[in-house]
C-alpha positions as CSV (number, residue, x, y, z in Angstrom):
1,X,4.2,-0.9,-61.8
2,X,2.4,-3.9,-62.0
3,X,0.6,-5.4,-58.6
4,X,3.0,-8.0,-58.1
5,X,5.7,-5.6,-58.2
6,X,4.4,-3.2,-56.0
7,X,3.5,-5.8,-53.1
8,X,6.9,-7.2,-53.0
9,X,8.4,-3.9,-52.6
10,X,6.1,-2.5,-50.3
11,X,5.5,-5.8,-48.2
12,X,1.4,-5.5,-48.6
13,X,0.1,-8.5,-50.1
14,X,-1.3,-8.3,-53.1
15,X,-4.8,-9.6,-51.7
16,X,-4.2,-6.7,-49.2
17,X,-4.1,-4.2,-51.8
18,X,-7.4,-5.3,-53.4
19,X,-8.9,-5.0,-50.6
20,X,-8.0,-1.4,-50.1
21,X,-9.4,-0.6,-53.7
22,X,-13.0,-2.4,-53.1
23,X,-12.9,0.1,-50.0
24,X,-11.7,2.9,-51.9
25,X,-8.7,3.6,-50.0
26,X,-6.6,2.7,-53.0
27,X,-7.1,3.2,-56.8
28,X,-4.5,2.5,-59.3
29,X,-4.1,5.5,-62.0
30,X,-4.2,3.0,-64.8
31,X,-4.4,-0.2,-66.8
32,X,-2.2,-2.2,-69.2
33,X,-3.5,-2.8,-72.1
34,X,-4.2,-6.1,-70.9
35,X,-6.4,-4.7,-68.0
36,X,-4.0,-5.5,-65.2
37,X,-4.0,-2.8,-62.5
38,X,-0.8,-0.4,-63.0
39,X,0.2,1.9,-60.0
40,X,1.9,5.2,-59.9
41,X,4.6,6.9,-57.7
42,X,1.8,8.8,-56.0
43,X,-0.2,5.4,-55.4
44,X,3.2,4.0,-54.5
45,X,3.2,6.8,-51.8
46,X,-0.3,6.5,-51.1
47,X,0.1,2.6,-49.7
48,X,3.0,3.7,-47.6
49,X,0.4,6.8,-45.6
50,X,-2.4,4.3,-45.2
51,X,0.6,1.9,-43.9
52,X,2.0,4.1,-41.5
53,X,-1.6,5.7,-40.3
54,X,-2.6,1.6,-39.4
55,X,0.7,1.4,-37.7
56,X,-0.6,3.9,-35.0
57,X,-4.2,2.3,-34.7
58,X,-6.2,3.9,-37.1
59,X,-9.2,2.1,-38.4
60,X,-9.5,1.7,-42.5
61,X,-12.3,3.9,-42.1
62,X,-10.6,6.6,-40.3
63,X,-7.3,6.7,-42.8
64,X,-9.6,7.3,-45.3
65,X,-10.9,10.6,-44.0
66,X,-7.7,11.2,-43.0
67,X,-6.3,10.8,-46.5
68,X,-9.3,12.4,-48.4
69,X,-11.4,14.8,-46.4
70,X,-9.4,18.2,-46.5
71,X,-10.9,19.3,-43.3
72,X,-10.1,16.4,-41.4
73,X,-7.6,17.4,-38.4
74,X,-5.6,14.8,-36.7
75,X,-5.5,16.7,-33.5
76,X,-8.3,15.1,-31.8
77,X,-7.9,12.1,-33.5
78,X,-4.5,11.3,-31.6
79,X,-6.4,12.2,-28.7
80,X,-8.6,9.9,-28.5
81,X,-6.1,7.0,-30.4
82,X,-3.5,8.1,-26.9
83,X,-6.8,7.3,-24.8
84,X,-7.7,4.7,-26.2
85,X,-4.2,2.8,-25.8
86,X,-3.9,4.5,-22.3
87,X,-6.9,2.2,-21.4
88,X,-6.0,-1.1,-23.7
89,X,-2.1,-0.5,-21.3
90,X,-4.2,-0.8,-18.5
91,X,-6.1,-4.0,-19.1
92,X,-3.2,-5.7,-20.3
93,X,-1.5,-4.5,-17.3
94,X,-4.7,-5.8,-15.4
95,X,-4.4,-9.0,-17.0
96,X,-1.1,-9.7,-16.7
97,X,-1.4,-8.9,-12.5
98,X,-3.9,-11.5,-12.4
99,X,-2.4,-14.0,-14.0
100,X,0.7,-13.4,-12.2
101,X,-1.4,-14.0,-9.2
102,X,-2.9,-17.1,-10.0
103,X,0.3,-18.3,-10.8
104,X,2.0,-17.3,-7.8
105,X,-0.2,-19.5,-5.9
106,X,0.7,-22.3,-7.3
107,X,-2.7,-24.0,-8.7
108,X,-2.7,-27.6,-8.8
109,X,-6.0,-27.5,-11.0
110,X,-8.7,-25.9,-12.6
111,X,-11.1,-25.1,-9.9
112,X,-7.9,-24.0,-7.7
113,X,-7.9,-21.1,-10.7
114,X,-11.5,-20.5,-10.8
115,X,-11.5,-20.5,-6.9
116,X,-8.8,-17.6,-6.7
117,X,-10.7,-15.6,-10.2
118,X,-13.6,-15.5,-7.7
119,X,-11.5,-14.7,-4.7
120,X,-9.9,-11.6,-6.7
121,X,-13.3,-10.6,-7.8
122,X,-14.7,-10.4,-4.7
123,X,-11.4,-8.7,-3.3
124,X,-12.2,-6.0,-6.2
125,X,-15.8,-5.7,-5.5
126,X,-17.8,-2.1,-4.9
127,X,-19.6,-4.2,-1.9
128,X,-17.9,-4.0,1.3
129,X,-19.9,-7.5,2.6
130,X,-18.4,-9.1,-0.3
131,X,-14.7,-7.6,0.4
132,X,-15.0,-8.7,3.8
133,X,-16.4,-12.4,2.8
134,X,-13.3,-12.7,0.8
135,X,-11.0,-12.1,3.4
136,X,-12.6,-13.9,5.8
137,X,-12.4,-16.9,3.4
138,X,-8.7,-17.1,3.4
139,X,-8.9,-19.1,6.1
140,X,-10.2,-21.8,4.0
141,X,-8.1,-24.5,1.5
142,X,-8.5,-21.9,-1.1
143,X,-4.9,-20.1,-2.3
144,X,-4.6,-17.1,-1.4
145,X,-2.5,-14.4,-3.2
146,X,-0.8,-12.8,-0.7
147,X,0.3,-9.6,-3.1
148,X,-3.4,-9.1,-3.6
149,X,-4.3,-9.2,0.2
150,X,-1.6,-6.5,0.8
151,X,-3.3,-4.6,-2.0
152,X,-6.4,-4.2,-1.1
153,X,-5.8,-3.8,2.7
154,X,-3.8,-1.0,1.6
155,X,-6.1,0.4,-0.3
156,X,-9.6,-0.5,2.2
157,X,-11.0,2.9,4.1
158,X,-14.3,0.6,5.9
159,X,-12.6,-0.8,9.3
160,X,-14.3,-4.1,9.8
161,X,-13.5,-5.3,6.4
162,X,-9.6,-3.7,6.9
163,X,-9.6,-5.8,9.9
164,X,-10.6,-8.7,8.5
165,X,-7.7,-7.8,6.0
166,X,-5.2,-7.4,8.4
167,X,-6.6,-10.7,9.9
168,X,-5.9,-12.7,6.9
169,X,-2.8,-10.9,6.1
170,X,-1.3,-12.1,9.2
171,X,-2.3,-16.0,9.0
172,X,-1.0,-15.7,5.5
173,X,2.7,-15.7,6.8
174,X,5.2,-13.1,6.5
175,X,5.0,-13.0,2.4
176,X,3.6,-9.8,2.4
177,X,5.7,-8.2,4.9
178,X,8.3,-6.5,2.7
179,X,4.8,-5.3,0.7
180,X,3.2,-3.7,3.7
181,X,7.2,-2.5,4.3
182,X,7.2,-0.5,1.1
183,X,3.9,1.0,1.9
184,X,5.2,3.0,5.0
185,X,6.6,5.3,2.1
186,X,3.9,6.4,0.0
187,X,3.1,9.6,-0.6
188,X,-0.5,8.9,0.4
189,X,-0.9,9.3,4.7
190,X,-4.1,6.9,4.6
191,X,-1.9,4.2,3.0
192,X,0.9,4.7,5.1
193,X,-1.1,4.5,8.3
194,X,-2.9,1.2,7.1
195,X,1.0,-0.6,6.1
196,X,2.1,0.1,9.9
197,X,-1.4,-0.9,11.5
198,X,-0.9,-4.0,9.3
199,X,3.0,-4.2,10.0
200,X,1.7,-4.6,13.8
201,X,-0.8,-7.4,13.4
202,X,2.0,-9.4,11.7
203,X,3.8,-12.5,14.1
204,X,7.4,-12.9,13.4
205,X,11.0,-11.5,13.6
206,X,10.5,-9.8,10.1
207,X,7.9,-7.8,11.0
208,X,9.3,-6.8,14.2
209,X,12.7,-5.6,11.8
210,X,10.3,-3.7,9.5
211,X,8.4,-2.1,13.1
212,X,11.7,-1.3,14.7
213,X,12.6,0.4,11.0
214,X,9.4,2.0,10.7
215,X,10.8,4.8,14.0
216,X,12.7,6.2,12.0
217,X,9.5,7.2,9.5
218,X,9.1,10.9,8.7
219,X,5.9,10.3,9.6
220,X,4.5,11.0,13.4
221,X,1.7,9.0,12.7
222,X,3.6,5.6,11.6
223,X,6.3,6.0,14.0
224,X,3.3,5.6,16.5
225,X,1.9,2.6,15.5
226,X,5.0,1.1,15.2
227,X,6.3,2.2,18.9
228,X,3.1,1.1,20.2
229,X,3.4,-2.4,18.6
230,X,6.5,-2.7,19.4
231,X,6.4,-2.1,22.9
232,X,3.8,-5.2,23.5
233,X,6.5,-7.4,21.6
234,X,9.2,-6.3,24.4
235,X,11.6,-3.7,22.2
236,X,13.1,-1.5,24.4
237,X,13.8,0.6,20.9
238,X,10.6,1.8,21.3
239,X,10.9,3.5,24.8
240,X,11.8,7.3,23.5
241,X,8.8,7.5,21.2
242,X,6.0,6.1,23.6
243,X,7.9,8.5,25.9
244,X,7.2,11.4,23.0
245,X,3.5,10.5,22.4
246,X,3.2,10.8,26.7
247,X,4.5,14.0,26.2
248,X,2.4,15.0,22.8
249,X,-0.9,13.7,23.9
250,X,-0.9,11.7,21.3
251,X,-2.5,7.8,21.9
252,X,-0.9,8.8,25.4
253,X,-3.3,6.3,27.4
254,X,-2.0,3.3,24.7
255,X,1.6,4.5,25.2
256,X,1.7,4.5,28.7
257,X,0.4,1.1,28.5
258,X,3.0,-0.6,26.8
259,X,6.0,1.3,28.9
260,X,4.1,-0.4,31.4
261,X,4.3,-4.1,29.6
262,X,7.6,-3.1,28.4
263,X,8.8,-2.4,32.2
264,X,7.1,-5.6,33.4
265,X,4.4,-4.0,35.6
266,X,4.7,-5.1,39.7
267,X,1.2,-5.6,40.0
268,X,0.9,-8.3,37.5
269,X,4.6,-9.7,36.7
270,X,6.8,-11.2,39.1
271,X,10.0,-9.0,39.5
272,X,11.9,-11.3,38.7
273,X,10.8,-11.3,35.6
274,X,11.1,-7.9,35.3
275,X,13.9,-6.7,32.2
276,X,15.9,-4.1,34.9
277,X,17.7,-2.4,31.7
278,X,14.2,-1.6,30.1
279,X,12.7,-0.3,34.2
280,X,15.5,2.2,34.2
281,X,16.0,3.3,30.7
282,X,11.7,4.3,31.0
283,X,11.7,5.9,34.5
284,X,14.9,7.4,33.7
285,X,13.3,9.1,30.3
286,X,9.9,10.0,31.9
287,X,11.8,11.7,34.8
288,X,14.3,13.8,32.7
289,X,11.7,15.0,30.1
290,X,9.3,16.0,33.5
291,X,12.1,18.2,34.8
292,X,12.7,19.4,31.1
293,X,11.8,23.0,31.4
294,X,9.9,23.3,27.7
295,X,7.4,20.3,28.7
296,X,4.2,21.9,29.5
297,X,1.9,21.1,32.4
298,X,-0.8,19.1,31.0
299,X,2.2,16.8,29.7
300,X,3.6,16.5,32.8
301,X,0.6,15.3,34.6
302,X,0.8,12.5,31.9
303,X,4.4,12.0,32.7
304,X,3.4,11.5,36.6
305,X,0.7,9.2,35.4
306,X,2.7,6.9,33.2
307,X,5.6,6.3,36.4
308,X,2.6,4.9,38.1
309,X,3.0,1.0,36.5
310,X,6.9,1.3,36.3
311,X,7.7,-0.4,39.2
312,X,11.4,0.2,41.1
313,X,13.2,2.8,43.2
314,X,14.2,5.5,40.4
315,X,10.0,5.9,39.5
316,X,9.3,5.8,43.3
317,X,11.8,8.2,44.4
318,X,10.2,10.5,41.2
319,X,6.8,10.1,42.9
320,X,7.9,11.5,46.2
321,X,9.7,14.2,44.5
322,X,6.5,15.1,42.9
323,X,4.2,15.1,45.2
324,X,6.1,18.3,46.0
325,X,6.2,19.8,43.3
326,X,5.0,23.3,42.4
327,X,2.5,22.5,40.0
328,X,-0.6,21.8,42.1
329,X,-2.1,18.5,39.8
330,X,1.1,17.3,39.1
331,X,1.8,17.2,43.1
332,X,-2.0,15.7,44.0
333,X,-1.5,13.2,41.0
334,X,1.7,12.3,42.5
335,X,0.7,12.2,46.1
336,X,-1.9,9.7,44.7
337,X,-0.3,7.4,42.6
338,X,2.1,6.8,45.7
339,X,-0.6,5.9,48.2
340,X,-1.3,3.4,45.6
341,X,1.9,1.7,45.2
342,X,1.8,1.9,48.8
343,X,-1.3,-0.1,49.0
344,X,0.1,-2.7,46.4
């Protein structure tokens, strides 16, 4: 079979197949008598290995020793040809975020694209000054992408540059809320944690939805952080889990705080101001889990503590009760916390 022939039926170009014999991949068995290059069934077959071999990213060079060194084994050839598109995948992958970024942004020119390259490099750098610089420049005219903020304050483990994260995060809008929602469900705890402490630094109704969402977490540690958060914004929802971290020991201090903002506390707010559902639902709870017989002492000391800021009659009453009461620091804390209300 003449050239011609054998490049319309196999679909290499004739130029192609020249080149493979001046590399000596290819060499047709024979000649017509008028010196044009015949080729046989076997270099017929020939062309269709070194065809499929390129097919899965084999260099010219490499299908040759794969074709004509007998002791040639593929094994660690695929290997390295599977890590080697693993990591072409990944830039392309790379790429592709990045430009999707850029774009999402909106750039109305080409030094609003250079500005947000540099912005993404320095999100990406191995220098926390620089990671922090580039958050603290969001404040700027420069676009930010918000998907890569949430990214890399997801990802951040040094706190001042996290927090200037979570800063820029939350002037950014509420863009990257459903982001930081999705994070409260990774598998990784450090992640999760950083979604809700970023969840909390975020204004706006949607963040409070994804807070008040985020008590239902499996996790103990982002159902804190969103109670906590929530109880400053005035969600009574929150009341049973500050009530549980009292009880746990766990950012107790922090949670008695905010029943105390979510009661209205009498030293500060005028009563009338004072939400008498959210007064009763937290004196109420923090008196029923005191006289709960598995709470253990040193929790209800903290119990008698946290009634101190919640003002009315039910946490008074629970006062005098407990200034009674059989455990000797629970009593002297309660006898204490009444002269003070007293006083006020």
């Amino acid at each position: 079979m003449l050239i011609g022939e054998v490049a319309r039926r196999s679909g290499v170009s004739a130029r192609m197949l020249r080149h493979y014999e001046s590399l000596g991949l290819l060499r047709p068995s024979g000649r017509t008598g008028s010196g044009y290059r015949e080729y046989s069934g076997d270099d017929i077959r020939r062309i269709f290995h070194i065809e499929s071999l390129r097919s899965l990213g084999l260099s010219l060079r490499e299908i040759g020793r794969a074709l004509d060194d007998p002791r040639f084994t593929p094994s660690a050839l695929v290997d390295d040809l599977i890590r080697q598109t693993h990591e072409r995948i990944a830039a392309e992958n790379e790429l592709l975020t990045r430009l999707r970024r850029i774009d999402a942004v909106e750039p109305a020119d080409w030094e609003d694209v250079l500005q947000v390259v540099a912005f993404l490099q320095a999100l990406g750098s191995k220098s926390a000054a620089a990671r922090q610089r580039a958050a603290l420049s969001s404040a700027g005219e420069v676009p930010v992408p918000v998907e890569a903020l949430v990214e890399a304050v997801l990802r951040e483990s040094e706190p001042n540059v996290a927090g200037a994260l979570r800063w820029a995060l939350a002037r950014s809008g509420d863009g990257g809320t459903a982001l930081l929602a999705e994070g409260l469900y990774s598998p990784v705890a450090e992640v999760r944690e950083r979604a809700v402490q970023s969840l909390a630094e975020m204004p706006g109704d949607e963040a409070t939805a994804r807070l008040r969402d985020a008590l239902a977490n499996a996790d103990v540690v982002v159902r804190g952080h969103a109670a906590l958060a929530l109880g400053t914004r005035g969600v009574a929802e929150a009341i049973p889990a500050l009530i549980d971290m009292i009880v746990a020991g766990r950012n107790d201090t922090d949670a008695a705080d905010a029943l105390s903002m979510l009661a209205g506390d009498a030293a500060t707010v005028d009563q009338a101001a004072v939400d008498q559902a959210a007064v009763d639902q937290i004196a109420t709870g923090l008196v029923d889990r005191l006289a709960h017989g598995t709470t253990e002492a040193p929790a209800r000391v903290r119990l008698t503590q946290a009634l101190a800021d919640i003002p009315g009659s039910t946490a008074s009453d629970a006062l005098v009760d407990l200034s009674q009461d059989g455990d000797r620091a629970v009593a002297l804390t309660a006898a204490y916390l009444r002269r003070l209300r007293d006083a006020r």
